[in-house]
N, C-alpha and C positions, 0 to 999 in steps of 0.2 A: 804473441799478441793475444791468444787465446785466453789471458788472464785480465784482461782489462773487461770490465764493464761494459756490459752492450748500452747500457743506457746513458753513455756518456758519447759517443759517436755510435750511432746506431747506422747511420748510412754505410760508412767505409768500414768500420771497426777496424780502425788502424792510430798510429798514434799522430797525435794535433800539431800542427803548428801555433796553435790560438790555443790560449794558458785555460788550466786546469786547476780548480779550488785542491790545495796541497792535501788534505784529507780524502781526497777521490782517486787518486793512483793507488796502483797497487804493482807492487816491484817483489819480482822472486830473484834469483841469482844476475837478473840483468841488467841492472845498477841500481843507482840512486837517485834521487832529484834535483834537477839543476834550478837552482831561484837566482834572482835576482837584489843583488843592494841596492840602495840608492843611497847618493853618497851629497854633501856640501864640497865645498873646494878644500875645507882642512880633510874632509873624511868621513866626517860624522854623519852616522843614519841616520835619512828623512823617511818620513811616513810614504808609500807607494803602493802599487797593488801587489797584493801578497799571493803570490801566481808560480806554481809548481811544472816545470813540466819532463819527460820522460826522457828526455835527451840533448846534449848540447847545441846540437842542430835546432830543436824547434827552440829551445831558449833564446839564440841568435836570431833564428826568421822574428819570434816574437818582438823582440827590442828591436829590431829594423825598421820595424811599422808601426813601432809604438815611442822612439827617443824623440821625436819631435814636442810631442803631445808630454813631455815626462820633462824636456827642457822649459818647455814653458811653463810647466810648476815648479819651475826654480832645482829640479834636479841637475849638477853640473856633471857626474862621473856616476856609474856604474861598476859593479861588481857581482862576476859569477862565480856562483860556488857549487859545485857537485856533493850534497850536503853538507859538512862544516868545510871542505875542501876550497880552497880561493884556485880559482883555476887562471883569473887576469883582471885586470881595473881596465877602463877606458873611458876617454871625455867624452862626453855628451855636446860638446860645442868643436864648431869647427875650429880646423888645424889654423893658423896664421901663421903669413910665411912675412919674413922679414929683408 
């Protein structure tokens, strides 16, 4: 953690749950950057925020508190990737049971 940026979380200097402009990380041997897709229902990528952050974990907390607000811009599905890496797809709308 000693290599991140004090002026990016100056209070805890630890790493975020709440996204980071992809140009502000700085990664040595301890991984890579998880982003985010944003997908239509064939697939295809929509415009979204373009948000970096330092591990799968706060990726997850992040789109927990943010797929509401990303559904009602017409985002249907998601896709995380640990840089070109596709880790899983998932829907943005709820499950229907039949």
């Amino acid at each position: 953690m000693e290599d991140m940026p004090a002026s990016l979380w100056p209070a805890q200097r630890r790493y975020p749950a709440a996204p980071v402009p992809l140009g502000t990380i700085k990664f040595r041997e301890r991984g890579m950057a998880w982003t985010w897709r944003y997908e239509d229902a064939q697939g295809g990528a929509l415009d979204g925020p373009n948000e970096a952050f330092a591990s799968q974990s706060d990726a997850e907390s992040w789109i927990g508190q943010s797929w509401r607000e990303l559904s009602a811009r017409g985002v249907l599905r998601v896709a995380l990737y640990e840089e070109n890496r596709l880790e899983y797809r998932m829907p943005l709308t709820p499950a229907t049971t039949e």
